[in-house]
SEPA-502452 format. One record per residue (C-alpha): residue number from 1; residue in three letters; x, y, z. Coordinates in Angstrom, 1 decimal. Each point is the difference from the previous one (the first is absolute). Layout:
  nr rest     xx     yy     zz
 NUM  ALA      X      Y      Z
...
//
This chain:
  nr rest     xx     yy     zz
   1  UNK   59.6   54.8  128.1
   2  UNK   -1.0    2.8    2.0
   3  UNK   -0.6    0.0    3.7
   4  UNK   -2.1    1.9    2.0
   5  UNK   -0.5   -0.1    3.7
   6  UNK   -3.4    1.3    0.8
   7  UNK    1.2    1.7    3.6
   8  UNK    1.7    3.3    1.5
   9  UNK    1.2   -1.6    3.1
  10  UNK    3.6    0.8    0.5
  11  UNK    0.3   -3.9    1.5
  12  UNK   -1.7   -2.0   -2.7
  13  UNK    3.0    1.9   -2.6
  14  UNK    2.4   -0.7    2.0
  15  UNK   -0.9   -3.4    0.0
  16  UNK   -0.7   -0.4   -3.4
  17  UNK    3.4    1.6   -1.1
  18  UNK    1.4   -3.4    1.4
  19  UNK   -1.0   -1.7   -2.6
  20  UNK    2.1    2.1   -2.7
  21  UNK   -2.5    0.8   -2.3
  22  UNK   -0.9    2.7   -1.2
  23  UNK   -3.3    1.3    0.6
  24  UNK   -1.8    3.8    0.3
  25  UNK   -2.7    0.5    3.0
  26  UNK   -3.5    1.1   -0.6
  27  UNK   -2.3    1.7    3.0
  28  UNK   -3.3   -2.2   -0.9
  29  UNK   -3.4    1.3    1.0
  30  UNK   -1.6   -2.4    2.3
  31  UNK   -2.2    0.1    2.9
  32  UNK    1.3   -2.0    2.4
  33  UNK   -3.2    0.0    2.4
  34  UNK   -0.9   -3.7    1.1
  35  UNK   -3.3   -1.4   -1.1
  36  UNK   -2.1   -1.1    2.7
  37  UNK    1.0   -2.8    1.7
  38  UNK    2.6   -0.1   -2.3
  39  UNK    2.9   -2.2    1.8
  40  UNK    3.7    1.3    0.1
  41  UNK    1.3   -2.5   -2.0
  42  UNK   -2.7    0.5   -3.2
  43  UNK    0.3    3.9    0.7
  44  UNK    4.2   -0.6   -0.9
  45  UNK   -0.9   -2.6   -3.0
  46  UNK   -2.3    3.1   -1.5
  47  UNK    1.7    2.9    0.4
  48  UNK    3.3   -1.9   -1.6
  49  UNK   -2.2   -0.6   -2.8
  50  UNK   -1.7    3.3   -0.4
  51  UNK    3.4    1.7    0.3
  52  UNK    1.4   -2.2   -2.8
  53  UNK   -2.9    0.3   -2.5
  54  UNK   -0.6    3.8    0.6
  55  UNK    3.2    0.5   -1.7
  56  UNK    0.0   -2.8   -2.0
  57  UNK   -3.1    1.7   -1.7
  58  UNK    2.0    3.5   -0.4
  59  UNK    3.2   -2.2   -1.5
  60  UNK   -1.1   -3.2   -1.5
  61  UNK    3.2   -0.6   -1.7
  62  UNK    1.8   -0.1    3.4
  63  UNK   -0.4   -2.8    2.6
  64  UNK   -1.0    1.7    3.4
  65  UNK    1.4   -1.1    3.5
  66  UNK   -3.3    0.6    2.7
  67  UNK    0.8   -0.3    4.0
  68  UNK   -2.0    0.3    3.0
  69  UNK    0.2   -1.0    3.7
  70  UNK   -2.5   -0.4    2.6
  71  UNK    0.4   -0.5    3.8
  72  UNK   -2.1   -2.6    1.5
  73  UNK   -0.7   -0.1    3.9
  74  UNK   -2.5   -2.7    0.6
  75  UNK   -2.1    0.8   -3.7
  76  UNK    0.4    3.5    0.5
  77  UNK    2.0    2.2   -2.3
  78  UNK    2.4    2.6    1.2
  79  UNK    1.0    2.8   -2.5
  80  UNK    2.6    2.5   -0.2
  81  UNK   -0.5    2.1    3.6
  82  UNK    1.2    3.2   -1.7
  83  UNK    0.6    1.7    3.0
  84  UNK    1.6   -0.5    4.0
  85  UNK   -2.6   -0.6    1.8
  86  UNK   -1.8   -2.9   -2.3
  87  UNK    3.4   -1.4   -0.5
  88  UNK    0.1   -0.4    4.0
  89  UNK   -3.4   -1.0    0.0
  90  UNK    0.7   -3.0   -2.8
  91  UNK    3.3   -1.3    2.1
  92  UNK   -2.0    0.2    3.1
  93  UNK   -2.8   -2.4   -1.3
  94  UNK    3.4   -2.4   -1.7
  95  UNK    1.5    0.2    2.9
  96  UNK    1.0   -3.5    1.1
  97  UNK   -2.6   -1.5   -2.9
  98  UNK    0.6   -1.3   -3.1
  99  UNK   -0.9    1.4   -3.2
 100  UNK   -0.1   -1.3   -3.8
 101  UNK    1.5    2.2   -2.9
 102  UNK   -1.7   -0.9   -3.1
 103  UNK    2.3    1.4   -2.9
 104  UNK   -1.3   -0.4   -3.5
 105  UNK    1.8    0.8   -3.6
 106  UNK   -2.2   -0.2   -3.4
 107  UNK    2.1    0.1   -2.9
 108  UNK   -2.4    1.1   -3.0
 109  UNK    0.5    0.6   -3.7
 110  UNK   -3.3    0.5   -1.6
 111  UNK   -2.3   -2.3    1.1
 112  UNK    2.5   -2.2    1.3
 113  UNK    0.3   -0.4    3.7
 114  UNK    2.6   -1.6    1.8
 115  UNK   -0.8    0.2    3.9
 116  UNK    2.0   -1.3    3.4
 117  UNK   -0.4    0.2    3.3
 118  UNK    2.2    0.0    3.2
 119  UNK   -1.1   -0.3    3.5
 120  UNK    2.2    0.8    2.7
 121  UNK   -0.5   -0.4    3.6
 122  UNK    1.4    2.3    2.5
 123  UNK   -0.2   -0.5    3.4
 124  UNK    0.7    3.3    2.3
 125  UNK    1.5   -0.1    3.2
 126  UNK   -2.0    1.8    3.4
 127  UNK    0.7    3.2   -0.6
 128  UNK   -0.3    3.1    2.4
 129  UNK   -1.6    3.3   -0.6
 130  UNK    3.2    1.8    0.2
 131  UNK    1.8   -2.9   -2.1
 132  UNK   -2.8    0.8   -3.0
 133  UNK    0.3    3.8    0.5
 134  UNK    4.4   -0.1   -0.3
 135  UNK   -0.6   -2.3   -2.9
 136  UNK   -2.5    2.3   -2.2
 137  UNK    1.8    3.3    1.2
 138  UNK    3.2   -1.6   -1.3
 139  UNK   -1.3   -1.5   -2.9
 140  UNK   -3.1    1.5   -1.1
 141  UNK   -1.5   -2.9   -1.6
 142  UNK   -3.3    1.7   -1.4
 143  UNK    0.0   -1.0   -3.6
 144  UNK    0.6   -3.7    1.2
 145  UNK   -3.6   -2.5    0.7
 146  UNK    0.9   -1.3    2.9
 147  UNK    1.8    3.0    1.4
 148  UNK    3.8   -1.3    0.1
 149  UNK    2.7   -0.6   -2.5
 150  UNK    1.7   -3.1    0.1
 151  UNK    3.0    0.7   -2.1
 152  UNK    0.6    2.8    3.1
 153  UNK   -0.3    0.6    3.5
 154  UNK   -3.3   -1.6   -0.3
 155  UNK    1.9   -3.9    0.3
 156  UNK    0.6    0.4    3.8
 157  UNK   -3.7    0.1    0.3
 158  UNK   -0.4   -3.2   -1.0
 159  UNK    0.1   -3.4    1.7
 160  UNK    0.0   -2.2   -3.2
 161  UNK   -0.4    0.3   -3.9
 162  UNK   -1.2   -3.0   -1.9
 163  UNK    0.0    0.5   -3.6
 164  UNK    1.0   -1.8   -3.5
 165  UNK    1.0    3.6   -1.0
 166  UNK    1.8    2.5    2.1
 167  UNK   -0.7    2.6   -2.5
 168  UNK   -4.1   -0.3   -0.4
 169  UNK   -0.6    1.4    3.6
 170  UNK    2.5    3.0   -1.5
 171  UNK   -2.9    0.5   -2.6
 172  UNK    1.1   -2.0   -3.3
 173  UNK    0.4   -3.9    0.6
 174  UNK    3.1    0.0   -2.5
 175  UNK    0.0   -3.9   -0.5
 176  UNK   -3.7    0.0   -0.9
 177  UNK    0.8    2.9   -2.4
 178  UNK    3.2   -1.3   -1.6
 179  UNK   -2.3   -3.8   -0.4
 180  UNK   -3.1    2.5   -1.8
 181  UNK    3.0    1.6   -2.1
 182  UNK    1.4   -2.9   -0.8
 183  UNK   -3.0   -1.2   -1.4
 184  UNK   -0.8    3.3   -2.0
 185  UNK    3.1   -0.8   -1.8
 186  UNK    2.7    2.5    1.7
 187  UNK    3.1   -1.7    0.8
 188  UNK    1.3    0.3    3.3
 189  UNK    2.9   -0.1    0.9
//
């Protein structure tokens, strides 16, 4: 069986490549605008699905691996800040708040969809201006909702991490995906 994972991001392969299967990547053409009044958590649950089935359509032989994550501070999304000064404008508004990941994977071979869905709550310290500004100069973290990276520098922001899966809030929740696998008939381990 063929695998597909309907994503770019450098993170989600990396993550994926844990699982020790083998598996191509595919850019997939999706809009990834929220509908209005769209919540965070339905705008992840689509976008994994779209992913998943805009390749799926290109390769229906292959079963196709779709991801997303949204930030959620109090209903509101957060995206990808994409440059300094949103990135500092994201922490500031975390700062000493909670917020919800919402990680969702789609695993889709024609019409068949097989979905998950992670929610992680991370709850950031106070932070200071000039603690937000050393952390995105060092790290840079504009390709990341939320504006951090947890598997860096980004931790020692943090106050506390609950999660069932230390990998969703990365961008792939790998038990979820290994279960949706499992049950698409790949073997693992």
């Amino acid at each position: 069986m063929s695998l597909i994972l309907a994503s770019t991001s450098v993170y989600r392969r990396e993550l994926l490549e844990r699982l020790r299967l083998p598996f191509q990547a595919a850019r997939p053409d999706v809009d990834e605008t929220p509908l209005p009044g769209e919540t965070p958590r339905a705008l992840a649950e689509r976008l994994a699905q779209a992913k998943a089935q805009a390749i799926a359509r290109q390769l229906p032989e292959s079963w196709v691996i779709g991801s997303d994550q949204a930030a959620d501070l109090d209903g509101q999304p957060l995206g990808k800040p994409g440059q300094r000064d949103a990135a500092i404008a994201q922490l500031t508004a975390m700062s000493g708040r909670q917020v919800q990941f919402h990680t969702a994977v789609c695993v889709s071979h024609g019409e068949r969809n097989l979905a998950a869905l992670d929610t992680t709550t991370v709850t950031l310290r106070r932070l200071t201006h000039d603690e937000i500004a050393r952390y995105v100069d060092a790290e840079q973290p504009f390709d990341c909702a939320g504006s951090f990276k947890c598997e860096g520098l980004g931790v020692t922001l943090f106050e506390a991490i609950e999660t069932r899966d230390p990998t969703a809030l990365i961008g792939l929740p790998l038990i979820a995906t290994a279960t949706l696998l499992r049950q698409a008939g790949f073997t693992l381990p």
